[in-house]
N, C-alpha and C positions, 0 to 999 in steps of 0.2 A: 670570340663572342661567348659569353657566361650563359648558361643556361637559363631559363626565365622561369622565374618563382611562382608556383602553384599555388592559391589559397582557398584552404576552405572553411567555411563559415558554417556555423552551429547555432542555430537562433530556438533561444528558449535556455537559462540558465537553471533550471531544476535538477535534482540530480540526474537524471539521465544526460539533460545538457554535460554537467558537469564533470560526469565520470566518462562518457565521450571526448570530451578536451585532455582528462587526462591521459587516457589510453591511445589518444592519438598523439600525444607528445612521447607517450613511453614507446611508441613502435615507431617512433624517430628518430628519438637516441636511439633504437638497438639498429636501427640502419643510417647511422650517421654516415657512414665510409662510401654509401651508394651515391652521392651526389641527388639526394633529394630536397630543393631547394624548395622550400612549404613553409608558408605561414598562417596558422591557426587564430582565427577570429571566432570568440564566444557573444554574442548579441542578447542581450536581455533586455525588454520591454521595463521590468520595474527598477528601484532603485537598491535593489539587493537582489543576491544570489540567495539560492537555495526553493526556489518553488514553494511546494508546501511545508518544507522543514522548517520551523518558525520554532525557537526557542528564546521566551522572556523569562529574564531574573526578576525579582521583585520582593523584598525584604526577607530573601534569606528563600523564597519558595522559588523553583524549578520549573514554569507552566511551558508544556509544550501547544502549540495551536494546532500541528496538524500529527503527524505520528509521533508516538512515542517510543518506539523502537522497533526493530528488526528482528526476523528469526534468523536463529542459526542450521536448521534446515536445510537452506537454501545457502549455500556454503558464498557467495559471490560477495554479500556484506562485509563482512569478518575476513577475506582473504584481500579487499579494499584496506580494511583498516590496518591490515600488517603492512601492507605495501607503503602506505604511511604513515607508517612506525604510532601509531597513537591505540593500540590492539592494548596495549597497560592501560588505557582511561575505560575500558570495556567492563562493562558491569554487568550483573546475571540479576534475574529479579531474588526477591527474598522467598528463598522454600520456606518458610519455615510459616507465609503468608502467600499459598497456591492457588488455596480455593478459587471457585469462581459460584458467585451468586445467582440465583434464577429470580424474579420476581414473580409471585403466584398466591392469587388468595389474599393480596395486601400484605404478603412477607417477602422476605428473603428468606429462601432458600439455598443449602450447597448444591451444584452439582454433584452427582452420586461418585465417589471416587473411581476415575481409571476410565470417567467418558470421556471419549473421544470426536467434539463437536456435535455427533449426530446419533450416535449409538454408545452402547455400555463395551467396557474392555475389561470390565470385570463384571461378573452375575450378580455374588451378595448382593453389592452394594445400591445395584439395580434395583433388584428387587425389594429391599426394601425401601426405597427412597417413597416421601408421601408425593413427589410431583405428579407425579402419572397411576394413571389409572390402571385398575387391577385389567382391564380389557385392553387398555393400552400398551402393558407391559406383556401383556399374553401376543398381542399384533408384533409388535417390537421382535419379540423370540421368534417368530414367524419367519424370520429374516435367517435363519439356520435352515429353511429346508426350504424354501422358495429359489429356482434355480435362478442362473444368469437370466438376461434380457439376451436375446439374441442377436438381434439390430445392434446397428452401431452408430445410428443417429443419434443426433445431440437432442437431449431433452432437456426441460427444466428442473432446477435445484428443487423444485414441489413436486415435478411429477415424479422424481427418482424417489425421493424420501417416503413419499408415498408408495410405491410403489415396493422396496424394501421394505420400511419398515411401521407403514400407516401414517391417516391424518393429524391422530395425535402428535406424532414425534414431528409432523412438519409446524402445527403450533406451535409447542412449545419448544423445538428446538433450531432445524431449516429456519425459519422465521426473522427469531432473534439472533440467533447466531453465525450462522451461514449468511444469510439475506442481509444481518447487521453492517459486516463485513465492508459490505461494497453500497449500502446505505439503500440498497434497493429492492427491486419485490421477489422473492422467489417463484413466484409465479412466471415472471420471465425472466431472469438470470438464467446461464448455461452451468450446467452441471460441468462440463466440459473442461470449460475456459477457466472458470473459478476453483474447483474443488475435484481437479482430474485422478486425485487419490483414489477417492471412492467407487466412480466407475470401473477403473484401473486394480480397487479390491475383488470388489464384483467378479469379475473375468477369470481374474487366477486364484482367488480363493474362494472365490461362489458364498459370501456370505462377509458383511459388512464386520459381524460381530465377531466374526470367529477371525477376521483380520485384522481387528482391532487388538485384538485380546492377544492374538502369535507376535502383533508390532510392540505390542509393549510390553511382553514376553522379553525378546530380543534385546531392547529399550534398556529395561533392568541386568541383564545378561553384561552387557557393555559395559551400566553404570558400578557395577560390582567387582569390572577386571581389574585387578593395579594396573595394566597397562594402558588406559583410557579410562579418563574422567571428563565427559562431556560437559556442554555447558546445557544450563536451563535454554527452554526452548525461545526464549526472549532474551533480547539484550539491546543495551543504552551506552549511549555514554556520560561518563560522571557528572559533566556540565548541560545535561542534555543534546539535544542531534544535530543542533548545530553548529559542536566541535566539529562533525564529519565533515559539512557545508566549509569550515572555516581552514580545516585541512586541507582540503582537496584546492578552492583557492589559493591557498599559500603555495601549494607545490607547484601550482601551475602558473604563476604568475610572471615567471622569467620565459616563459615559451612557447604564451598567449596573452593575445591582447585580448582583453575583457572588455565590455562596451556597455556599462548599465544604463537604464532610464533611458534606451532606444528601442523605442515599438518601433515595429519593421510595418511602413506605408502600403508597399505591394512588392511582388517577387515576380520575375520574369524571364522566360529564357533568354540569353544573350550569346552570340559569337561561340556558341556549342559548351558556354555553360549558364552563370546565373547573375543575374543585376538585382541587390538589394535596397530599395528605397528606404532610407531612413528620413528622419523629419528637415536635417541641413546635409547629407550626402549620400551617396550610389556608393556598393560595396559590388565589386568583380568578383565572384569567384565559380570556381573551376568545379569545384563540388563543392555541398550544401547538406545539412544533417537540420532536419526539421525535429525539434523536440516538447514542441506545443501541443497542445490540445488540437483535435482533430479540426473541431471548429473556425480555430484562427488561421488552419492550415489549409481549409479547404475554402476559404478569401483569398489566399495566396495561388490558391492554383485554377480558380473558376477562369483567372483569362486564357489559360493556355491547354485544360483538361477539364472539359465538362464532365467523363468517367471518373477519374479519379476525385472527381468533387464531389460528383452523387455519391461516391462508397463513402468517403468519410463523413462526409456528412449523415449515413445513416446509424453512427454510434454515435449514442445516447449520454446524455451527464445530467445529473440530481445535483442537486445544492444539498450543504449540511454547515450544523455551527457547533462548536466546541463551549462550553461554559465552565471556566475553572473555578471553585470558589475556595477558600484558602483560611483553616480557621485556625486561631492559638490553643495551646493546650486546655482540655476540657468543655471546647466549645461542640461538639462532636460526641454523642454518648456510644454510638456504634462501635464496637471495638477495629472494625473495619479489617479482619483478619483473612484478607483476602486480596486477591486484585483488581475484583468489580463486580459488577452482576449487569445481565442484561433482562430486558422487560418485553416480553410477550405481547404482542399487539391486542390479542384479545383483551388484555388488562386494562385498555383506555389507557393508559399514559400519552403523555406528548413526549417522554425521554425514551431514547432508541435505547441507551445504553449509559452506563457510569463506570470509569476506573477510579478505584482508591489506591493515587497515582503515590501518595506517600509511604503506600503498604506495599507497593510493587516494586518499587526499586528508593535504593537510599539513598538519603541527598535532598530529596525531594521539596521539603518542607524543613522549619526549623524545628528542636528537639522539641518532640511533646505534640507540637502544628500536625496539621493533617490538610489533605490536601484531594481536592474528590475534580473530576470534569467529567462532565456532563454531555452528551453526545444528542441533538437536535435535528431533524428536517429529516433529509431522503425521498426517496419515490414515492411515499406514500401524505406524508407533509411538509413540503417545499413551503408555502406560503410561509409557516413557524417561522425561518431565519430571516425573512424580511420584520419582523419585530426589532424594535429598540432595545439596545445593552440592555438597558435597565430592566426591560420586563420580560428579555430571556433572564435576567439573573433572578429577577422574583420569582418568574416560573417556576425553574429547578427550586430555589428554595421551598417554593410551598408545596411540589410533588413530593419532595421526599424529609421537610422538617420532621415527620410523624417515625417513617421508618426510619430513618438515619436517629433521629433524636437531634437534632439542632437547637443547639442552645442558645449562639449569642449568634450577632452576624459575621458574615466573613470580612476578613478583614484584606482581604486579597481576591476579587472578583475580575475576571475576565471572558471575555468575547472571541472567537474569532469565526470569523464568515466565510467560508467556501463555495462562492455562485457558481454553480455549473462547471462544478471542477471533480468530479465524481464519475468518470466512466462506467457505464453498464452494459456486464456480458450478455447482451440477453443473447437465445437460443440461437446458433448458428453462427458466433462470432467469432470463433476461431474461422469459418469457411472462409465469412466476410473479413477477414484478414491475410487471408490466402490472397483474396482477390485483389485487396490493397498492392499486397507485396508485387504481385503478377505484375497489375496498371506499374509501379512505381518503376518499375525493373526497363518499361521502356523510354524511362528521361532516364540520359546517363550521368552519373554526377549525384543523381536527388537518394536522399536516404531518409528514412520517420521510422524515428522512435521514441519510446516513452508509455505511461501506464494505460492509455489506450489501446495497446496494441496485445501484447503478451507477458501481463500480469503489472499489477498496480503495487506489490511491495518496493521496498526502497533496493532490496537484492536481485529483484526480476529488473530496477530501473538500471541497475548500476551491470549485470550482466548483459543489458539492451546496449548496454554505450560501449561495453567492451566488444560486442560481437560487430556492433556497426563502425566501431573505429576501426576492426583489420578488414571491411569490409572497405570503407575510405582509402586504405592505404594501399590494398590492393588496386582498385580504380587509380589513386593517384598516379601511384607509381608507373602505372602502366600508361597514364599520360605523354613520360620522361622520353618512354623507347617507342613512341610510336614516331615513324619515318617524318 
């Protein structure tokens, strides 16, 4: 009598889904020879793969709707894309257009060279930048002799900043940039969860600035060896992100079944593991990889775990929208010599942020075209994305026809909407993930992951699907040899 074949199911096709299906096929093949009889089901609710990876063409312009790239950083991206030989479509943004903009006073402004998100890595350029104030800048250096924090409690992204390097630098920098990030307030984001660098400077070098400044120190040191030449800290690819999306399907498609346009009914335990309702049939399987938003995930589990539905359910999601507008040559007077600028909430604007996505990397737009998106809603203006196309696309236009210098209209405008798809670390969300993990550990079989959990980059997602795929294979296997 043959062995009887395990199946586990992955519902949620984002990249985390995705990079879980594949890493569970590749620690398959490398245990072919064990006699592990497994078949891999991917379940996606819409009718395409890739979550929020969304890349449209449209005469010749590149528009991404949700990320436009990856750091390299976080090495899990970039060691994805060798694995699927597509690491030659990998683009670096253009040095030679680094800058990053401040909006303040009704201008654009650079950032002072060699900051580092939240503080200076270089003095000059600090000092004299006009953004901050002469008392500002005096607060800021304060940040060299004010010791550690001694606690090890999770505080807010406002009270750390504050507390380093004053209120000013959490305006004009925390705020937009930090807070920008995850579209939320820094007032309650976690320092922690979000930006573990900085408390983590704090510690061993007792001073924000002065480890900025040895990191990019070091930075340089590397970029000068012949023997390493890193890449820019951002990277794409040629066709946009959802060559990755399109990769990572192709390889997997001989050693999983994909299943789009099935929203999952309800999930329930069964016979010691899992029955999936779909809309015309029930899916058996032995283990289960949830890679949904917490929300959808905590419907799925209210009938059989009132614990684990109160935890998930107490992480939070913002809504936000994308506005690309897309002009021919000369219709754009800005020289746009940069990669964006972000905007200070004191300013009254309704736009969180803008990349000048044809100055960031190339391809983008056709020769001459320029190409700007526009970044909308968050925790502070959710209402905004509930607005019509059309009058987020007027919005952005008339916030910034004056500064940008907008000449003709775009000839390529787009939308896209994020309802409550925005996870928020606030304070204490690394514990409340502990706690998650604790609850999940007692269904055996159940596994959640994805950017609600530990980190919302496309490299924390795709690191989540590798660590929870030898997490799978272990459970499964050990299904094989029990008596």
């Amino acid at each position: 009598m043959g062995i009887a074949k395990k199946q586990i199911a992955i519902i949620g096709g984002g990249v985390t889904g995705l990079a879980t299906a594949y890493f569970l096929q590749e620690a398959l093949q490398a245990r072919k020879g064990e006699g592990l009889a497994v078949e891999l089901i991917l379940i996606e609710s819409e009718s395409r793969l890739g979550g929020k990876i969304v890349t449209l063409q449209q005469d010749g312009f590149v528009i991404e709707g949700g990320p436009d790239s990856f750091i390299t950083q976080k090495p899990w991206g970039m060691a994805l894309c060798r694995k699927l030989g597509i690491s030659d479509q990998v683009i670096e943004t253009d040095r030679t257009n680094s800058s990053i903009y401040l909006f303040s006073h009704g201008a654009l402004h650079p950032l002072p060279r060699g900051f580092g998100l939240i503080a200076p890595g270089q003095i000059t350029p600090f000092l004299t930048t006009p953004l901050i104030s002469t008392w500002g800048k005096i607060r800021m250096m304060l940040d060299c002799v004010i010791p550690p924090r001694k606690s090890s409690e999770d505080e807010s992204i406002a009270a750390f900043v504050r507390r380093r390097l004053g209120s000013e630098a959490v305006l004009l920098f925390a705020e937009p940039i930090l807070g920008g990030i995850y579209a939320g307030d820094v007032e309650r984001l976690s320092i922690r969860a979000t930006f573990p660098q900085f408390p983590l400077m704090e510690q061993t070098v007792g001073s924000l600035i002065r480890g900025l400044k040895e990191q990019q120190k070091h930075a340089k040191e590397k970029t000068t060896s012949p023997l390493s030449t890193p890449m820019t800290l951002f990277v794409t690819l040629q066709g946009g992100l959802q060559g990755l999306v399109d990769a990572i399907s192709e390889n997997i498609k001989m050693g999983v079944t994909v299943m789009m346009g099935q929203p999952v009914q309800s999930l329930r335990r069964k016979d010691g593991g899992y029955e999936i309702a779909l809309s015309d049939k029930r899916i058996q399987a032995d283990a289960i990889v949830i890679t949904t938003d917490t929300k959808r995930a905590a419907g799925w589990t209210k009938i059989w775990d009132a614990t684990l539905t109160r935890l998930l359910q107490q992480i939070e999601y913002v809504s936000t929208a994308t506005v690309s507008l897309g002009f021919l040559e000369g219709g754009v007077i800005h020289p746009m010599n940069g990669f964006g600028f972000v905007v200070p909430r004191r300013e009254g604007k309704r736009t969180l942020a803008a990349t000048f996505s044809s100055s960031k990397f190339s391809g983008r737009a056709p020769t001459g075209a320029r190409l700007i998106r526009a970044f909308l809603g968050g925790s502070h203006n959710e209402a905004l994305v509930e607005r019509a196309d059309q009058e987020l696309i007027e919005l952005v236009r008339e916030e910034w026809a004056t500064t940008l210098g907008f000449r003709s209209a775009p000839v390529v405008a787009h939308v896209t909407r994020w309802i409550k798809a925005n996870p928020q670390y606030h304070v204490g969300h690394l514990d409340l993930v502990a706690d998650i993990e604790q609850r999940v550990a007692i269904h055996p079989g159940l596994f959640l992951a994805g950017a609600a959990y530990r980190g919302v980059g496309i490299p924390d997602c795709i690191r989540q699907g590798e660590e929870t795929a030898q997490k799978v294979i272990q459970y499964v296997g050990g299904l094989f040899h029990k008596p």
